[in-house]
C-alpha positions as CSV (number, residue, x, y, z in Angstrom):
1,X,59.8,-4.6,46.5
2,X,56.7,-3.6,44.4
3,X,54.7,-5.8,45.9
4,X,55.7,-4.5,49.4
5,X,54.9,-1.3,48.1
6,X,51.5,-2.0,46.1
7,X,50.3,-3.6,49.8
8,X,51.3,-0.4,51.7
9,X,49.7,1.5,48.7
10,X,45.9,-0.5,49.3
11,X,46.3,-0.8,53.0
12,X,46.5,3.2,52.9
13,X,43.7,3.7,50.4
14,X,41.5,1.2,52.4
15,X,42.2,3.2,56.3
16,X,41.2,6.7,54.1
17,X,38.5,4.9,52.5
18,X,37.3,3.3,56.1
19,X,38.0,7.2,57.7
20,X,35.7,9.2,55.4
21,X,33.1,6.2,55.5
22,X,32.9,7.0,59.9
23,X,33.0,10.7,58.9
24,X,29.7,10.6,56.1
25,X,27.8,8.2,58.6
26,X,28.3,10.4,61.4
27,X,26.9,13.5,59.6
28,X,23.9,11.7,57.8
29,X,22.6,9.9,60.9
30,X,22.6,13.6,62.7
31,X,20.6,15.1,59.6
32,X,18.2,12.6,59.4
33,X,15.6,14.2,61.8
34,X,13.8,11.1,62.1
35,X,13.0,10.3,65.3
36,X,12.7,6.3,64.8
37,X,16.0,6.1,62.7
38,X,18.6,4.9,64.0
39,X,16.4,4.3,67.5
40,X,17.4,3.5,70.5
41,X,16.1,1.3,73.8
42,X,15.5,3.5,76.4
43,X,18.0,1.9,78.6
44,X,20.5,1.5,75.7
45,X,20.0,5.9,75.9
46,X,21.3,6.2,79.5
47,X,24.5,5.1,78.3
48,X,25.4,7.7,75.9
49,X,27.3,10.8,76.2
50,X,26.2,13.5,78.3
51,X,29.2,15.7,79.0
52,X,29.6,17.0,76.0
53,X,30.1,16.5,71.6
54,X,32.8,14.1,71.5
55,X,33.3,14.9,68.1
56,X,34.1,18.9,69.4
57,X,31.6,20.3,67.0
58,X,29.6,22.9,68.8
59,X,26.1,22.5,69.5
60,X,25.4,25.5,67.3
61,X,27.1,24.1,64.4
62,X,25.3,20.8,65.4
63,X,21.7,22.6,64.9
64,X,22.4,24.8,62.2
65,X,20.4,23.6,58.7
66,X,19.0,20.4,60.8
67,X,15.2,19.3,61.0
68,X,13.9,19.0,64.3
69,X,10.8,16.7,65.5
70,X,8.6,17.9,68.1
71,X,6.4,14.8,69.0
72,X,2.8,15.9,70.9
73,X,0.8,12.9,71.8
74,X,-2.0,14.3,71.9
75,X,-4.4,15.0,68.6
76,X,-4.1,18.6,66.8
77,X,-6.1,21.6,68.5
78,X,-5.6,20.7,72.1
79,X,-2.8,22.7,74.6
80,X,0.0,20.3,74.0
81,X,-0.6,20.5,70.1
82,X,-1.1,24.8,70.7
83,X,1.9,24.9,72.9
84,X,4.2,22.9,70.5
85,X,3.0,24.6,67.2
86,X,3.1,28.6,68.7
87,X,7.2,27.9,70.2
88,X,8.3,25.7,67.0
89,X,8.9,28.2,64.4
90,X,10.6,30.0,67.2
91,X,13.0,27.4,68.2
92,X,13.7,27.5,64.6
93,X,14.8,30.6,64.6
94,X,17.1,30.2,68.3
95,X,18.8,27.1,67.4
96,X,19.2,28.1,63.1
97,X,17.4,24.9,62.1
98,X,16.5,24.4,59.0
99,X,12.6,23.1,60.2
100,X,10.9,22.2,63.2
101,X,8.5,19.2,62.3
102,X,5.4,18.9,64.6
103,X,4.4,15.3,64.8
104,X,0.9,14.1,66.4
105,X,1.4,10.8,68.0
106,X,-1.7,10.6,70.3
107,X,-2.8,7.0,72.0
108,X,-2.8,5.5,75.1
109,X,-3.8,8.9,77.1
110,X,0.0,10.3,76.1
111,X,1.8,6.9,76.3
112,X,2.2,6.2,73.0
113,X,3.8,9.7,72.2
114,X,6.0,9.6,75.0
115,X,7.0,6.0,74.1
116,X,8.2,7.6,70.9
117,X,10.2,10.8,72.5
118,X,12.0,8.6,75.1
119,X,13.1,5.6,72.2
120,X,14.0,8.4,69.6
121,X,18.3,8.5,69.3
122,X,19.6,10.9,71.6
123,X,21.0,13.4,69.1
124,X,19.1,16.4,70.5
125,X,16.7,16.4,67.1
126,X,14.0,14.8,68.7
127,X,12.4,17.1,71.4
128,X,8.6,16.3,72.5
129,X,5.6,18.4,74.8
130,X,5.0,15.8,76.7
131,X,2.0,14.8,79.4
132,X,3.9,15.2,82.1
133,X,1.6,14.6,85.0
134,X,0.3,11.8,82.9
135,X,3.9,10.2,82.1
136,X,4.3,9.8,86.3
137,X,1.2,8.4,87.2
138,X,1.4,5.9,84.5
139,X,5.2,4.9,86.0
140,X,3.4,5.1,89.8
141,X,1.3,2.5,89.0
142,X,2.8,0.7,86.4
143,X,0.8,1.1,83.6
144,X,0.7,-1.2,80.3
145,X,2.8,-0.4,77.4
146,X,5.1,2.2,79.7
147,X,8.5,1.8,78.1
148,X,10.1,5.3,79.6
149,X,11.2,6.0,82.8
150,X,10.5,9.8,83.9
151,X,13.6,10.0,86.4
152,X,15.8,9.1,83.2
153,X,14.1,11.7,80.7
154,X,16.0,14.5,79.6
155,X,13.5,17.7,81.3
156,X,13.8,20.5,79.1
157,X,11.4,23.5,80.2
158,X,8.5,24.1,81.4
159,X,6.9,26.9,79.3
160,X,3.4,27.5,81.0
161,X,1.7,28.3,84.5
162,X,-1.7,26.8,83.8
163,X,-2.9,25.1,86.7
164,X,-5.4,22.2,86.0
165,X,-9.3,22.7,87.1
166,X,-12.6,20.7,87.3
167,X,-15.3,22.6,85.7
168,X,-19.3,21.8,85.9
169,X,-22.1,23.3,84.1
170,X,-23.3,26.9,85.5
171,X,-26.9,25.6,84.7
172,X,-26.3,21.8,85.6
173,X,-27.1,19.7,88.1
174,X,-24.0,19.9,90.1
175,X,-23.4,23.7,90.2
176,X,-20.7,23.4,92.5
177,X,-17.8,21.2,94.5
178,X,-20.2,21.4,97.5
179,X,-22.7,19.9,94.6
180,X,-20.7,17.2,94.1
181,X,-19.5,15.7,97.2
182,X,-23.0,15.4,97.9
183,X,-23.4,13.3,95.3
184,X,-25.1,9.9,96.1
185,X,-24.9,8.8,92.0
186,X,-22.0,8.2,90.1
187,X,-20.8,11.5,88.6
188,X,-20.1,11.5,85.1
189,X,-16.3,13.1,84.9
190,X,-14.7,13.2,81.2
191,X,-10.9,13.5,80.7
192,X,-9.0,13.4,77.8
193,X,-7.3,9.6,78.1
194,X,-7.3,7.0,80.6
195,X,-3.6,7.7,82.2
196,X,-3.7,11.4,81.2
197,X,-2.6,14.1,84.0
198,X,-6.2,15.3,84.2
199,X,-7.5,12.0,84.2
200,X,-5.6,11.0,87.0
201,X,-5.7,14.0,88.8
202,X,-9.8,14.2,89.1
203,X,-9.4,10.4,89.8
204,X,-7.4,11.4,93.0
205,X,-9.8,14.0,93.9
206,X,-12.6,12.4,93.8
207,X,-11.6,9.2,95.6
208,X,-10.1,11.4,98.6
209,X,-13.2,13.2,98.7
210,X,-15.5,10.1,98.1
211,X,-17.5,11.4,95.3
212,X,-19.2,8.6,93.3
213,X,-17.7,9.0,90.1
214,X,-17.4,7.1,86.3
215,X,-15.0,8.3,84.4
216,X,-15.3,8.6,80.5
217,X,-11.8,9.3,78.5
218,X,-11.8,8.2,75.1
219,X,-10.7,11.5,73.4
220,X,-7.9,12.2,71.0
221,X,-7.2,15.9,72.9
222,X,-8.6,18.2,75.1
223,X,-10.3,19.9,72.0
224,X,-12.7,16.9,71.5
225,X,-12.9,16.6,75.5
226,X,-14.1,20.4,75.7
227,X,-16.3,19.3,72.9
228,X,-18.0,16.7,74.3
229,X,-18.3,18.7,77.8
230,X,-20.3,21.2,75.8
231,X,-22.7,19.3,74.5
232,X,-23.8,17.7,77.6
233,X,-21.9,14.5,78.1
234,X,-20.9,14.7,81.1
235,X,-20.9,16.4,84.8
236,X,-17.5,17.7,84.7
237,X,-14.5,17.9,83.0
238,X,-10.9,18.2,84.0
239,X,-8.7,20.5,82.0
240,X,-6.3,23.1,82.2
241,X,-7.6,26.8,83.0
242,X,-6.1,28.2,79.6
243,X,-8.7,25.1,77.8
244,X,-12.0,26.0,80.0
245,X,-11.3,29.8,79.4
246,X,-11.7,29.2,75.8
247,X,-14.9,28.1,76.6
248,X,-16.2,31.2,78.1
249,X,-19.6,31.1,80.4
250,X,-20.6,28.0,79.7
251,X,-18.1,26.2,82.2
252,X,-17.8,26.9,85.8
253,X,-14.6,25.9,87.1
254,X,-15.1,24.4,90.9
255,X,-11.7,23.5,92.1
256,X,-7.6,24.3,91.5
257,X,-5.8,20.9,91.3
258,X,-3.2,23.3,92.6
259,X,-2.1,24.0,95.9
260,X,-1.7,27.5,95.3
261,X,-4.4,30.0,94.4
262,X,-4.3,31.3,90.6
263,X,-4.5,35.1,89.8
264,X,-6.9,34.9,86.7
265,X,-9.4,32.5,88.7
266,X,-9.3,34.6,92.1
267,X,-12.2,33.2,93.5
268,X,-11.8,29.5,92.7
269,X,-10.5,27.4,96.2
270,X,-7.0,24.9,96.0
271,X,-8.3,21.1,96.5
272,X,-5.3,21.6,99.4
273,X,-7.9,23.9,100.8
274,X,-10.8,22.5,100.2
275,X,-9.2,18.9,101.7
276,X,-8.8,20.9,105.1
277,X,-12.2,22.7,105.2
278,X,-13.7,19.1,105.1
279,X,-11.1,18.1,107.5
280,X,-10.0,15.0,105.4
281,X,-7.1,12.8,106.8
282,X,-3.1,14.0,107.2
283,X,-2.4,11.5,105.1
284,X,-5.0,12.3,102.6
285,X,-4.0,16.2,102.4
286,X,-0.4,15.1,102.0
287,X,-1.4,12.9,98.9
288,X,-3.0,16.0,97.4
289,X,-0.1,18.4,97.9
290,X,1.9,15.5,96.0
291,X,-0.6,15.4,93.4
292,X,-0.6,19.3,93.2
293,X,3.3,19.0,92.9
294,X,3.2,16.5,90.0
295,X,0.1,19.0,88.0
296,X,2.6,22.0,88.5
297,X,4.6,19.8,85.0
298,X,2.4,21.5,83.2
299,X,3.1,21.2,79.2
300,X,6.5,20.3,79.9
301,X,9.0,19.5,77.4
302,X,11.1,16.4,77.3
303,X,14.0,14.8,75.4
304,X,15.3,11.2,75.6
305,X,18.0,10.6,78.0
306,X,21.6,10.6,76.9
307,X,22.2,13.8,74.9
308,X,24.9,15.7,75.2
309,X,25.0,18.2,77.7
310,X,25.7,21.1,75.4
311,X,22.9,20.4,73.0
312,X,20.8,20.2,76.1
313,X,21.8,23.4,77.5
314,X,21.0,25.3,73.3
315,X,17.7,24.3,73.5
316,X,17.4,25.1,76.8
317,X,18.4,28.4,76.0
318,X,16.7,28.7,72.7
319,X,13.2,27.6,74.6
320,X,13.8,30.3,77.4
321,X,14.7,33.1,74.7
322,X,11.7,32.0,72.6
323,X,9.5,32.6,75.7
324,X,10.7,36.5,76.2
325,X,10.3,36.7,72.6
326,X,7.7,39.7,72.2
327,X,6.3,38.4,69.1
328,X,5.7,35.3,70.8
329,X,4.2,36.3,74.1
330,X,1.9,38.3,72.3
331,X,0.7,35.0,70.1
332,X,0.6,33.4,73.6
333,X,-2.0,36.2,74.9
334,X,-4.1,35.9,71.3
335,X,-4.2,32.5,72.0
336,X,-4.8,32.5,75.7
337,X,-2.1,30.4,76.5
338,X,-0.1,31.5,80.2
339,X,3.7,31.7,79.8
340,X,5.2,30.4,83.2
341,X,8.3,29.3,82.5
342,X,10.3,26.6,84.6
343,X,14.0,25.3,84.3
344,X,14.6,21.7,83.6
345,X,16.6,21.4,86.5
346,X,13.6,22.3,88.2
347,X,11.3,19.7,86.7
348,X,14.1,16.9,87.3
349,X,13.8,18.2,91.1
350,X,10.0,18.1,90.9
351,X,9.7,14.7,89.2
352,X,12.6,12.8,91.2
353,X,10.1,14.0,94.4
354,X,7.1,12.9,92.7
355,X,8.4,9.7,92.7
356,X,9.1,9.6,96.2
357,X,5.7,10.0,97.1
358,X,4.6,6.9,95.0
359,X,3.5,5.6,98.2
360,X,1.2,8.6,99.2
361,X,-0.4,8.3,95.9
362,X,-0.8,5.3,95.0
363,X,-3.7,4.4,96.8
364,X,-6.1,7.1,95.5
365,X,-5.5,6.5,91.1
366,X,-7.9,3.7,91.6
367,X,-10.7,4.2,89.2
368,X,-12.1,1.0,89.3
369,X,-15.4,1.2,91.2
């Protein structure tokens, strides 16, 4: 009888001992804020929750007291790196973290960083500014070392309306678009990374326009692009508007890789528009409206697939709210960055159609010459 009773005894003490053991892992894996603990496959992402906590904790109790990782990959000082660092301390404040942790994870023109976002465990802790554009074109064509798939990523927000541009030198030798489609030598055209959105995007352009064209992308951000641009080496340069305002008069910006005009550059013509003043193919217009549609990502924010829907809908919410913030639009204006804010349902919309035009686009990101 006491042994019957000494067994129920240590079978009991080992099912408490076993409960809180699931109960401390749980809460230490969720306060870790480190996005390659406890990692996760891609794939392996897409088949976690997304309805909801299971554990029925709210997604405010989640947050609050937690460190959050933003991953840029891009260098410091460029607009993904600005974007990240001006909404962090903000997001702090909306979701009652205890930190937000910007992390610079440049390489491969934006893959490497978005590797990292997409593999990090789908706890909602690991958020990234990711290369939107970039991230497509790189899954249209299939590049190296792509482990993400954009139509899986969780979209977040889209917190800017900064249209991309191709900018010459006022005093150069191409002073303007006209200038260079009558180029009969290779243009010299710098972009931040091989497989970045602007990369890819003056890659399109200049192939549907038939400009002659080496490209030169070995930079960690657009602040060492805009660099290089200013002293000389190259033709062009292919940034956002926010980057060449910063630069004042000494870049002329030719072209919108837009196909909508853009109230701060009033005078500056779509490439849609410029495509049908020189009376380029259907099919060749049509690739450039796609192209336009996937540069409209802008600085976009991402999470890895697989988190639960109502930590996905608190940042959403805390990222909106930090964009009407006063303070923080008027640190956007000091820093001449455009707030243009679009819903992640949106983006998902916009990417899942990018995609679908893979076909239309394809053709034109060759850059080998």
């Amino acid at each position: 009888m006491k042994a019957t009773v000494k067994r129920f005894a240590v079978a009991a003490a080992a099912v408490m001992t076993l409960a809180a053991l699931v109960s401390g892992c749980g809460n230490s894996s969720q306060g870790s804020g480190n996005s390659n603990a406890g990692a996760t496959s891609g794939g392996s992402n897409t088949a976690a929750s997304s309805s909801g906590t299971a554990s029925g904790q709210s997604a405010a109790d989640f947050f609050k007291g937690k460190t959050m990782q933003l991953i840029v990959p891009y260098g410091p000082g460029g607009g993904y790196d600005q974007w990240a660092r001006l909404i962090a301390p903000y997001l702090q404040k909306n979701l009652g973290l205890k930190q937000v942790q910007v992390v610079n994870a440049p390489g491969g023109g934006g893959l490497v960083g978005t590797n990292q976002i997409y593999a990090a465990k789908p706890d909602g802790l690991t958020i990234g500014d990711t290369n939107a554009g970039g991230d497509v074109f790189d899954q249209m064509v299939g590049a190296n070392g792509m482990t993400f798939d954009v139509t899986k990523m969780t979209w977040l927000a889209r917190p800017d309306d900064d249209p991309h541009v191709i900018a010459v030198h006022p005093t150069g030798q191409y002073k303007s678009f006209a200038d260079l489609e009558k180029a009969k030598q290779p243009i010299k055209g710098l972009a931040t990374g091989k497989g970045s959105s602007d990369y890819n995007a003056a890659v399109i352009t200049y192939n549907a326009f038939h400009i002659p064209f080496n490209m030169v992308a070995a930079f960690s951000g657009s602040s060492d692009e805009k660099a290089a641009f200013l002293r000389g080496d190259g033709d062009t340069t292919s940034l956002s508007a926010s980057d060449v305002a910063q630069a004042g008069d000494k870049a002329k910006v030719v072209v919108l890789q837009s196909d909508q005009p853009f109230d701060k550059l009033p005078n500056v013509p779509t490439v849609v528009d410029l495509a049908q003043q020189a009376g380029l193919s259907q099919d060749t217009v049509n690739a450039l409206k796609a192209m336009t549609n996937i540069m409209d990502l802008g600085h976009a924010f991402i999470a890895p697939p697989g988190i639960p829907a109502d930590r996905v809908q608190a940042i959403e919410d805390a990222m909106q709210k930090s964009l009407q913030d006063p303070a923080f639009v008027a640190s956007a204006q000091k820093a001449h960055l455009y707030i243009g804010y679009l819903p992640g349902s949106q983006l998902t919309q916009m990417v899942q159609q990018a995609m679908s035009n893979t076909a239309l686009v394809k053709p034109l990101l060759n850059d080998k010459k």
